[in-house]
C-alpha positions in Angstrom: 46.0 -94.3 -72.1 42.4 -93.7 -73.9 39.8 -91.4 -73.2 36.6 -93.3 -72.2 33.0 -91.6 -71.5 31.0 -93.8 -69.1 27.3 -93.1 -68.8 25.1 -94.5 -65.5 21.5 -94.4 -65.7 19.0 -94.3 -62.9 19.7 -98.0 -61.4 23.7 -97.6 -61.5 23.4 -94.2 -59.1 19.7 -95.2 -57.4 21.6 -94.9 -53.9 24.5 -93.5 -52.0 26.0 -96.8 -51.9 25.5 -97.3 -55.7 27.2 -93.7 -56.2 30.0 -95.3 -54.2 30.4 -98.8 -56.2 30.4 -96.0 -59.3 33.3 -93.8 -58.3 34.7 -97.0 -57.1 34.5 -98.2 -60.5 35.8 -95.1 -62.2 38.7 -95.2 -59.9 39.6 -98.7 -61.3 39.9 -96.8 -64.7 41.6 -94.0 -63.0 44.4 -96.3 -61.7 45.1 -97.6 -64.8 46.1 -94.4 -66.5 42.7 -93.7 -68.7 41.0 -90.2 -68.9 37.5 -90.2 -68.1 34.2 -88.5 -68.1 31.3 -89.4 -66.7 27.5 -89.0 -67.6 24.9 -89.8 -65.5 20.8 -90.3 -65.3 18.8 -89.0 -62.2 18.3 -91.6 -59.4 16.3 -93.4 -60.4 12.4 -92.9 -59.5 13.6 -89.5 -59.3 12.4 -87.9 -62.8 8.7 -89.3 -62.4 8.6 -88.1 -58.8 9.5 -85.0 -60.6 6.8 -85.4 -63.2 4.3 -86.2 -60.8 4.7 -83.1 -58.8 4.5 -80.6 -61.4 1.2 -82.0 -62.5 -0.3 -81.4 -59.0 0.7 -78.0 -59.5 -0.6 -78.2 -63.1 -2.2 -80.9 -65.0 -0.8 -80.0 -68.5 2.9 -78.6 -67.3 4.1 -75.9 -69.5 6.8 -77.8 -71.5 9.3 -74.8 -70.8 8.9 -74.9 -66.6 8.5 -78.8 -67.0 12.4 -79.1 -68.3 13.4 -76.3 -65.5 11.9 -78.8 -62.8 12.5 -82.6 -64.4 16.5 -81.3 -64.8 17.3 -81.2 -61.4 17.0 -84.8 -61.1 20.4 -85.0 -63.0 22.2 -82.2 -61.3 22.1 -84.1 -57.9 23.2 -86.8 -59.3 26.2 -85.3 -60.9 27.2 -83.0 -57.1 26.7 -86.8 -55.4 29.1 -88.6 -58.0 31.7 -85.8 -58.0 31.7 -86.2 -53.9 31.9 -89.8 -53.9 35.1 -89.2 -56.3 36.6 -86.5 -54.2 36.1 -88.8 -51.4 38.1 -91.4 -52.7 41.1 -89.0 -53.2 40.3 -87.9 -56.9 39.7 -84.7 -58.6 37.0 -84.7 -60.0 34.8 -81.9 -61.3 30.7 -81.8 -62.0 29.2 -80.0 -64.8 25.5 -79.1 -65.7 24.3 -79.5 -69.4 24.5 -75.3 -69.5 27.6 -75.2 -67.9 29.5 -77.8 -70.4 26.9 -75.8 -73.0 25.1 -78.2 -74.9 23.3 -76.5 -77.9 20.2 -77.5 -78.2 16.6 -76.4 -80.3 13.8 -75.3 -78.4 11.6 -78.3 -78.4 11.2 -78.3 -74.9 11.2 -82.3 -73.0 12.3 -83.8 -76.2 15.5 -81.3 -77.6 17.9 -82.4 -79.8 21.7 -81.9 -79.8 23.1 -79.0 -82.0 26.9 -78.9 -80.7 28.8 -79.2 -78.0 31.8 -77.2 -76.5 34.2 -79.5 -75.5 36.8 -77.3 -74.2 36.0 -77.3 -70.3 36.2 -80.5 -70.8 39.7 -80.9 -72.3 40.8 -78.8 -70.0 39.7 -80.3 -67.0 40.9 -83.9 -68.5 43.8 -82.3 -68.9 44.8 -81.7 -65.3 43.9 -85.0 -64.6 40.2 -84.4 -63.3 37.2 -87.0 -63.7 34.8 -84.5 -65.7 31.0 -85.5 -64.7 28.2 -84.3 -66.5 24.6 -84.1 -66.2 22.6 -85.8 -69.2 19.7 -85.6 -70.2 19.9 -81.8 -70.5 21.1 -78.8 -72.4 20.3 -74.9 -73.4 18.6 -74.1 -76.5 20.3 -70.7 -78.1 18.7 -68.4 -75.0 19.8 -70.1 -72.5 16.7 -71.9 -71.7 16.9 -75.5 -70.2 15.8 -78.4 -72.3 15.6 -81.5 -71.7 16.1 -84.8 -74.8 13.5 -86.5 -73.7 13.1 -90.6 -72.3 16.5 -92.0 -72.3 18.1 -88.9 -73.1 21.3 -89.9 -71.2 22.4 -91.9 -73.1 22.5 -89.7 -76.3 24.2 -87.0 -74.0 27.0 -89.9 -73.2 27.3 -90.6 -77.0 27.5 -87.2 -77.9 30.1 -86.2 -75.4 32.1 -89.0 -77.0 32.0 -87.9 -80.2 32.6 -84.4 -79.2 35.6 -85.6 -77.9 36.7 -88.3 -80.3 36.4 -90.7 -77.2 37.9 -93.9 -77.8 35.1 -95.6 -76.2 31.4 -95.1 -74.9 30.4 -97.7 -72.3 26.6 -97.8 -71.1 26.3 -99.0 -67.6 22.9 -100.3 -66.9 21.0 -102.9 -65.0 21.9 -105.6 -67.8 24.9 -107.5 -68.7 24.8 -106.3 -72.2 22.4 -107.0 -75.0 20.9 -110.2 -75.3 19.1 -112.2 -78.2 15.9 -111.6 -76.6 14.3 -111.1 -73.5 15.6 -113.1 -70.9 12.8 -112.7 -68.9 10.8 -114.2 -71.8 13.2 -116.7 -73.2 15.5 -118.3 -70.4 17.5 -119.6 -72.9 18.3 -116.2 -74.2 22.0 -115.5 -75.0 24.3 -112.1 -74.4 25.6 -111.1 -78.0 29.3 -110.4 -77.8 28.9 -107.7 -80.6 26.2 -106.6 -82.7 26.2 -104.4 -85.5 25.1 -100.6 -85.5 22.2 -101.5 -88.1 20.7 -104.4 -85.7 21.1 -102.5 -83.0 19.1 -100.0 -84.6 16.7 -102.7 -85.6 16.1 -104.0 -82.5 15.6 -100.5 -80.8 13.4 -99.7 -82.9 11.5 -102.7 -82.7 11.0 -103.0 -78.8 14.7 -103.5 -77.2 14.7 -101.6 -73.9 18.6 -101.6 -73.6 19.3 -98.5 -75.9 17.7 -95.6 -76.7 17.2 -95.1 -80.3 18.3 -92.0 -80.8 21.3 -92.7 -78.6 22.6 -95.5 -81.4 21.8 -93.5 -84.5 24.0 -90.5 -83.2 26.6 -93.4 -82.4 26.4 -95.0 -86.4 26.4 -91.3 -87.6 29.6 -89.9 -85.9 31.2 -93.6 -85.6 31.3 -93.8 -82.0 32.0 -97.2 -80.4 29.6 -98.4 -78.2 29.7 -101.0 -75.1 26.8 -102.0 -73.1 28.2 -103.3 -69.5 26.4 -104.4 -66.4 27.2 -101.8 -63.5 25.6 -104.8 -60.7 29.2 -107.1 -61.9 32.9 -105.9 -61.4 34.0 -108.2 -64.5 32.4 -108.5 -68.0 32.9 -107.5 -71.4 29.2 -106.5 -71.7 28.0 -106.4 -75.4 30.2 -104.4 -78.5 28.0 -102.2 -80.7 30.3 -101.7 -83.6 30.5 -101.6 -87.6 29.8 -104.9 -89.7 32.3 -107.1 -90.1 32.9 -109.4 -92.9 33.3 -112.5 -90.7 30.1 -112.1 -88.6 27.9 -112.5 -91.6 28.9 -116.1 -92.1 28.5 -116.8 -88.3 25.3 -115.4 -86.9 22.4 -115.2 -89.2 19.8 -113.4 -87.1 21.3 -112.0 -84.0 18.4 -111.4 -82.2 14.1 -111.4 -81.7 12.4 -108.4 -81.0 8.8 -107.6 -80.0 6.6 -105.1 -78.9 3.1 -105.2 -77.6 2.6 -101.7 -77.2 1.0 -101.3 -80.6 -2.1 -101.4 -82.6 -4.0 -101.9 -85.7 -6.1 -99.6 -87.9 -8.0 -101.2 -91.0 -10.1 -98.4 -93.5 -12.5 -100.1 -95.4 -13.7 -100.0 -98.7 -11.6 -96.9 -99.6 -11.8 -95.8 -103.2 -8.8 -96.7 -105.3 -7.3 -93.5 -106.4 -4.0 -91.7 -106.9 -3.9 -89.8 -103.1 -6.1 -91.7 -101.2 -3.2 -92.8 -99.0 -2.6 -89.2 -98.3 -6.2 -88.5 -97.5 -5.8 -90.9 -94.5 -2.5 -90.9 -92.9 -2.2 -86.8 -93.8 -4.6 -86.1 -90.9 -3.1 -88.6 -88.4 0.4 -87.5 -89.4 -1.1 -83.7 -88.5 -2.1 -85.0 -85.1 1.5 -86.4 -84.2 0.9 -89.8 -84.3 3.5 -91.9 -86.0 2.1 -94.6 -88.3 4.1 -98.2 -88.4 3.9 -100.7 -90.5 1.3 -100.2 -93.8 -0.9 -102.5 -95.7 -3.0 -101.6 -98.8 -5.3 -104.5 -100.3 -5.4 -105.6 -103.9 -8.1 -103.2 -105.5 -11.6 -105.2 -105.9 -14.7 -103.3 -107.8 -13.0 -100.1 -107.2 -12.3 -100.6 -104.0 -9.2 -101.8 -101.5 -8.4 -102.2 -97.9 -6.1 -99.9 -96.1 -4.3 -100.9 -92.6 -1.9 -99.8 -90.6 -0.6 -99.6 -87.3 0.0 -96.9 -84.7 1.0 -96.9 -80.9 -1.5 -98.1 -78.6 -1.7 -95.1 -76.4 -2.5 -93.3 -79.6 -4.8 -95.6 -81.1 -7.8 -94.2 -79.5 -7.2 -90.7 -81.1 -6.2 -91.9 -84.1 -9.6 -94.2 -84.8 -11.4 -90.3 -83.7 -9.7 -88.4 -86.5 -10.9 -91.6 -89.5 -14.1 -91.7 -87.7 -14.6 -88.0 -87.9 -12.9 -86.3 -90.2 -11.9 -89.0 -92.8 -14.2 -92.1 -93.4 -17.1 -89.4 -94.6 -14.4 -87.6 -96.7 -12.8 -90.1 -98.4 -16.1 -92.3 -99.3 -15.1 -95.3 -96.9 -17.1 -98.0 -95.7 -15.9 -98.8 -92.2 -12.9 -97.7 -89.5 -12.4 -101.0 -87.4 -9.2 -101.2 -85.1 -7.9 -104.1 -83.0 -5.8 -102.7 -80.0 -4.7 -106.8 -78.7 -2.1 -106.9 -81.2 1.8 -107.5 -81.1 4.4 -107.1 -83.4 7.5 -109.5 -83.3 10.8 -109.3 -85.8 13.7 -111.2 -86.4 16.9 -109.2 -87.1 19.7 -110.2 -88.5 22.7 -108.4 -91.2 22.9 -112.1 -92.4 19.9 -112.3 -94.2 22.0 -110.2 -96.7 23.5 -113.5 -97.3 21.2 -116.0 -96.9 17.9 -116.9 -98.5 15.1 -118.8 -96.9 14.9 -116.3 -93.7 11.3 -115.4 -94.0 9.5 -118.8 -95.5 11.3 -120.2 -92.3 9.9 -117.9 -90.4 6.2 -118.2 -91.5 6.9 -121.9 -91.4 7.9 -121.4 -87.6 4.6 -119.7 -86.7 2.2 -121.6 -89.2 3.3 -124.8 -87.5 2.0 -123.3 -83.7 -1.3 -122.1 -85.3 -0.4 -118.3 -85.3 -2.1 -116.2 -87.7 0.4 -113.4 -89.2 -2.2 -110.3 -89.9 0.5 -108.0 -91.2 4.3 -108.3 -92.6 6.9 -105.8 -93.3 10.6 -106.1 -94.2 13.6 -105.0 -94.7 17.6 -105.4 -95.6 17.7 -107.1 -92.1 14.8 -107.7 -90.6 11.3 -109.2 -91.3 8.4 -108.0 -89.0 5.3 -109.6 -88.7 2.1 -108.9 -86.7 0.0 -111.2 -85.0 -2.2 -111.3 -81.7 -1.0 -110.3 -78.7 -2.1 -113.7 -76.8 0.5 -115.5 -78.9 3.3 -113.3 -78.7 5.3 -114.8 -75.9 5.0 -118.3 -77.8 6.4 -116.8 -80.9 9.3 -115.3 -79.3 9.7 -118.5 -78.2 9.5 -120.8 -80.6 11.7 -118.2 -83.4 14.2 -118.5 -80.7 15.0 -121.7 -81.2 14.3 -122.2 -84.8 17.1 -119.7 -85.6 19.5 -121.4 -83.3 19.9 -118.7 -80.9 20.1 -120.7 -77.5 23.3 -121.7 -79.0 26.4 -120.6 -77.6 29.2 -118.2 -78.8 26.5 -115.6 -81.0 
């Protein structure tokens, strides 16, 4: 017997007869001995219609009200899936994020988890219930409701599972597991059998839609296993998300190409080459709550050096307002110039621990189908690079196939 926390988001419980195929499923589990909770998204469509109807009321929701109204989404969901279970002849038991009481601070539509008490929960397991809970949602320490913010489900499902030393965490979603790329993109594209915490990481961080990020760095902290299944197919091992192991390094180089178009580029020029200047122009956009990316400083010529970086497009505008305004006058700088039609794309991989040659093949790869690379950043296990965003798709493409990733068996 093992204890398993399943999590469903929005697509896996979008309908009464999805709700059905999901206690169906559980059932399955059920039958065959396992204890189980369950942690579930709103339906989906259901948070933004949320969204969308406090700002009619207010155009700038207070962030406090804002979690009281986008939390209910969750809280049908888990009365619906508790029904469907007691329908089927089960006990089953549904639980808010207050009611199980998970801690929270107070930064209200984007909390983070403190604790959890995990002793309703045992109880309930205990007496052979299915325990479903509402993610996405908690109390800070006065009993106000937060909410974790985009895709907080899934950290609720991981943290449940660490709270309760779960011997598994499977994330149902609209996907068969996680893939080497886009499918949609790259046809070829293959389902990974397992991939390591640190490229999972990688490629969440880097544009992956399958996982939120958050959601795998509280799995690699508290050593939680992680399996991404499809909740559309009745059979499937989905994708394991688990430590490195020795073997997989000598099999699958890079285990996967990431991209995301969602970014742009900021280029200072002429800035004075001095101790702090770096400060004097990512202090003021770091005040503003914008997160920089990847960073580029020139070699120094006459005194003088160019500084890039990139932020998030929907941030680029007020980022290029605070050099413009408050900074290039400061600092002494010649020009602010931004591009906003750029894309970054990555190649991830814990082999390139092992193996040399990754990046010049890479460069090689895009030099050969006339694409520019304007940036480059690296790390252990990946190497990023940023180029237009009119040849992004071809690059995906062609690094695809380059590293071998159509093959079968990754």
């Amino acid at each position: 017997m093992a204890l398993i926390v399943q999590k469903y988001g929005g697509t896996s419980v979008g309908s009464p007869e999805r709700i059905q195929a999901v206690a169906r499923r559980v059932a399955k589990y059920k039958a065959h001995g396992h204890q189980v909770v369950v942690v579930v998204s709103a339906m989906s469509g259901e948070t933004n219609r949320l969204i969308d109807l406090a700002k009619k009321i207010q155009s700038q929701p207070d962030p406090r009200e804002l979690d009281v109204v986008i939390s209910t989404g969750e809280q049908v969901t888990i009365g619906l899936v508790s029904m469907a279970l007691l329908e089927l002849g089960l006990k089953a038991k549904s639980y808010t994020g207050g009611q199980i009481r998970i801690l929270t601070d107070s930064a209200f539509t984007k909390a983070r988890i403190l604790s959890i008490d995990e002793q309703n929960i045992r109880a309930d397991l205990a007496n052979g219930n299915v325990v479903v809970v509402a993610g996405f949602q908690g109390v800070d320490e006065k009993g106000n409701i937060t909410t974790l913010g985009r895709g907080g489900s899934d950290t609720t499902g991981v943290a449940i599972a660490a709270a309760l030393r779960a011997d598994e965490c499977q994330i149902y979603t609209d996907v068969d597991g996680v893939y080497t790329t886009d499918p949609r993109l790259v046809p070829e594209a293959r389902r990974l059998k397992t991939i390591t915490f640190e490229e999972m990481l990688e490629m969440a961080s880097l544009g992956s839609k399958v996982l939120q990020i958050r959601s795998v760095e509280f799995a690699g902290k508290y050593k939680v296993k992680l399996r991404v299944l499809s909740s559309f197919e009745e059979e499937g091992d989905g994708t394991l998300i688990t430590f490195e192991e020795d073997d997989k390094m000598e099999q699958a180089i890079i285990s996967g190409i990431a991209f995301n178009r969602d970014e742009a580029k900021i280029t200072v020029r002429g800035v004075p080459d001095k101790p702090g200047i770096a400060y004097q122009i990512l202090g003021p956009v770091s005040d503003a709550n914008i997160d920089v990316d990847m960073i580029i400083q020139n070699v120094s010529l006459d005194g003088t050096t160019d500084f890039s970086f990139t932020v998030h497009r929907n941030e680029f505008d007020k980022a290029m307002g605070i050099l413009k305004n408050q900074v290039q006058k400061h600092i002494g700088a010649r020009e602010v110039a931004g591009d906003s039609r750029i894309a970054k794309v990555s190649v991830v991989g814990v082999g390139m621990r092992s193996h040399v040659g990754i990046a010049s093949k890479m460069f090689r790869t895009l030099a050969e189908e006339g694409i520019n690379i304007q940036m480059i950043s690296t790390s252990e296990i990946k190497i990023s690079v940023v180029i237009d965003e009119k040849y992004m798709e071809l690059a995906v493409r062609v690094l695809h196939k380059a590293f071998d990733l159509d093959q079968e068996d990754l």
